[in-house]
C-alpha positions, -999 to 999 in steps of 0.1 A, spaced: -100 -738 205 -90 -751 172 -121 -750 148 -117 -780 137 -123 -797 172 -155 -806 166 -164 -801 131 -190 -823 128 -219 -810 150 -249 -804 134 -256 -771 121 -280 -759 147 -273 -780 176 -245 -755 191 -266 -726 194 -295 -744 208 -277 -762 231 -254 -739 241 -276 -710 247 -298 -726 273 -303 -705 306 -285 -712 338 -287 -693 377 -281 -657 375 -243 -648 384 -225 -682 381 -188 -687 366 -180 -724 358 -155 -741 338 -151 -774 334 -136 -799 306 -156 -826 285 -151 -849 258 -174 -847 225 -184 -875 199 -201 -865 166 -217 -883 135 -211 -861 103 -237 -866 75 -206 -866 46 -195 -896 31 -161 -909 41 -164 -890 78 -161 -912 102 -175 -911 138 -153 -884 155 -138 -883 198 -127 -850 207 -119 -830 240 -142 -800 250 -133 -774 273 -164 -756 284 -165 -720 295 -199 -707 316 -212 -672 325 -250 -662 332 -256 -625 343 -286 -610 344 -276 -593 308 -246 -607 296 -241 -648 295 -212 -667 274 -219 -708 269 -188 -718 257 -188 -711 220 -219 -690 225 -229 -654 241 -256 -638 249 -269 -601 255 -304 -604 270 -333 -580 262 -356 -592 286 -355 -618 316 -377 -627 340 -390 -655 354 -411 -669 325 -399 -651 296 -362 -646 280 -352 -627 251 -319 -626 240 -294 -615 209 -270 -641 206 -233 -646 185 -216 -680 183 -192 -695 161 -207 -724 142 -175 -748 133 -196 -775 111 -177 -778 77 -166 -799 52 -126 -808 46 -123 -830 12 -90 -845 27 -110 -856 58 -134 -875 37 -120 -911 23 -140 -909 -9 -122 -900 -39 -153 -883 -56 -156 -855 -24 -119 -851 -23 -123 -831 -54 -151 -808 -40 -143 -773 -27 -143 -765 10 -174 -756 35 -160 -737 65 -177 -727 97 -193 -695 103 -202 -672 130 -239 -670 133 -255 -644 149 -298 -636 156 -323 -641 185 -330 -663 211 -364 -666 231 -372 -692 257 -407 -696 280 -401 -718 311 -435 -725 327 -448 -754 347 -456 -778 320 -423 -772 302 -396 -750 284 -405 -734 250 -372 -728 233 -365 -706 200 -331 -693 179 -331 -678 147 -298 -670 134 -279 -658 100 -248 -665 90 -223 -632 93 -192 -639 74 -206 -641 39 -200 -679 35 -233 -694 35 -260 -665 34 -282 -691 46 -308 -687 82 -308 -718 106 -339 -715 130 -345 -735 160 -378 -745 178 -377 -774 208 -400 -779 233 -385 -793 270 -393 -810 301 -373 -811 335 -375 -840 357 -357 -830 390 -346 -843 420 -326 -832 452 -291 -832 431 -297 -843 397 -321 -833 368 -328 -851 334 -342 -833 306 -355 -845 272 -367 -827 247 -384 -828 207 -378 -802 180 -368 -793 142 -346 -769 129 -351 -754 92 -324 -740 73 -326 -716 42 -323 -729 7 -290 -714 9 -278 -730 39 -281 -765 26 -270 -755 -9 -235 -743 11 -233 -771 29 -249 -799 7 -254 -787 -28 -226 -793 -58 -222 -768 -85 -215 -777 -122 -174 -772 -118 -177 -793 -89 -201 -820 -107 -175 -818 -136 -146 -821 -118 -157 -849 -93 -181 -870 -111 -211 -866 -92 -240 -855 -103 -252 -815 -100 -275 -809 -66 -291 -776 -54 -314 -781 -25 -344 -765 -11 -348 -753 25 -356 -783 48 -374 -793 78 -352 -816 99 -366 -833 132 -345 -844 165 -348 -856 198 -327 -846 225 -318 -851 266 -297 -838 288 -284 -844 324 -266 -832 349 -258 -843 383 -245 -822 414 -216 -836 442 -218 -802 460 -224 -768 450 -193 -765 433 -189 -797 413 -212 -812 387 -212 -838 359 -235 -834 326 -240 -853 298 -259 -838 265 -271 -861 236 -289 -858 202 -300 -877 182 -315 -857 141 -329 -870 114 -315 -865 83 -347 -850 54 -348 -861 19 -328 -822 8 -302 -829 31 -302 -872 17 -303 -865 -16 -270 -848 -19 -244 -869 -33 -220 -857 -4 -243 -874 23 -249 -913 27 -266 -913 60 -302 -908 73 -292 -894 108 -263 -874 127 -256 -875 165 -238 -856 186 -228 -873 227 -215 -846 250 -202 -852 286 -179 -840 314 -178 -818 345 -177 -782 358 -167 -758 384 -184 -736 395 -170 -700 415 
């Protein structure tokens, strides 16, 4: 997949939603379609395709751009380490303002940490902490949501509230603007703190036989004042719509 596919997913939002459990032993594949918000200015709503790639053992799982090695699983409990290449980043010629076509590149990353999720009657508990591993950001992207499964014979509809916090030098990567750059483009110098960004979230998915199913994953984040306040962002919200179908073997 070209990393550049789908470059405007929020910084988080892969390896949450990516790295939620499945049935033990299942192979699917399947294709989708993605649209995406990106906070920059000049970026405008993007429509790209999506193949998606599933495996769940009972250690080793891959979720498309995700994998996973798990330390523990049972029925309640699962504790996983977890590597997955983060493609948000920021192209100046993609952005139609003059001012960010001066700025330097942001590229993606591969991310890499833990993942721990509790499944229990009244709902899912689910946790990533990750750090970036390729020296481009330094920065630590953390992931907390809480879920709740509404299922029938065939289909099942999930929605779900969290926040993600990323490091001071996560947003200064992705948002900030040195001097050179504030020199060079006009805009005015930013270095952000760490932020606390809320989102809501719901997925379904919806079962012809055992072997064919449909699925559709959206989220919607709200942008925080570190992330606002950066002369490279002039919105209040991203959103991501996934959807297609799968196959399973």
């Amino acid at each position: 997949m070209k990393t550049n596919m789908i470059k405007a997913l929020p910084v988080a939002a892969i390896m949450a939603l990516l790295s939620q459990t499945a049935h033990a032993d299942t192979f699917s594949v399947g294709a989708g379609a993605l649209a995406a918000t990106s906070p920059y200015r000049g970026y405008d709503t993007k429509y790209y395709p999506l193949p998606v790639i599933n495996y769940d053992g009972d250690t080793f799982y891959v979720h498309t751009l995700v994998a996973g090695y798990n330390l523990w699983k049972d029925q309640q409990n699962q504790l996983s380490i977890i590597a997955g290449y983060n493609p948000f980043s920021f192209r100046p010629g993609h952005s139609d303002n003059e001012q960010l076509k001066r700025l330097k590149k942001r590229h993606g990353t591969l991310m890499a940490g833990l993942a721990y999720s509790y499944n229990a009657e009244w709902g899912t508990i689910r946790t990533t902490l990750t750090g970036d591993t390729l020296d481009n950001s330094n920065g630590i992207v953390g992931d907390v949501a809480y879920l709740y499964a509404i299922k029938g014979d065939n289909w099942a509809v999930v929605p779900g509230v969290g926040v993600t916090w990323d490091s001071a030098n996560q947003n200064k990567y992705y948002y900030g603007i040195s001097n050179r750059e504030s020199y060079r483009s006009g805009l005015e110098s930013y270095k952000p703190n760490d932020s606390f960004t809320p989102y809501v979230e719901v997925s379904a998915k919806y079962s012809f036989n055992p072997q064919w199913q449909a699925f559709v994953t959206g989220r919607y984040t709200r942008l925080t004042n570190e992330i606002k306040d950066s002369p490279m962002v002039n919105k209040s919200y991203t959103g991501l719509l996934m959807t297609g179908v799968t196959y399973t073997f």
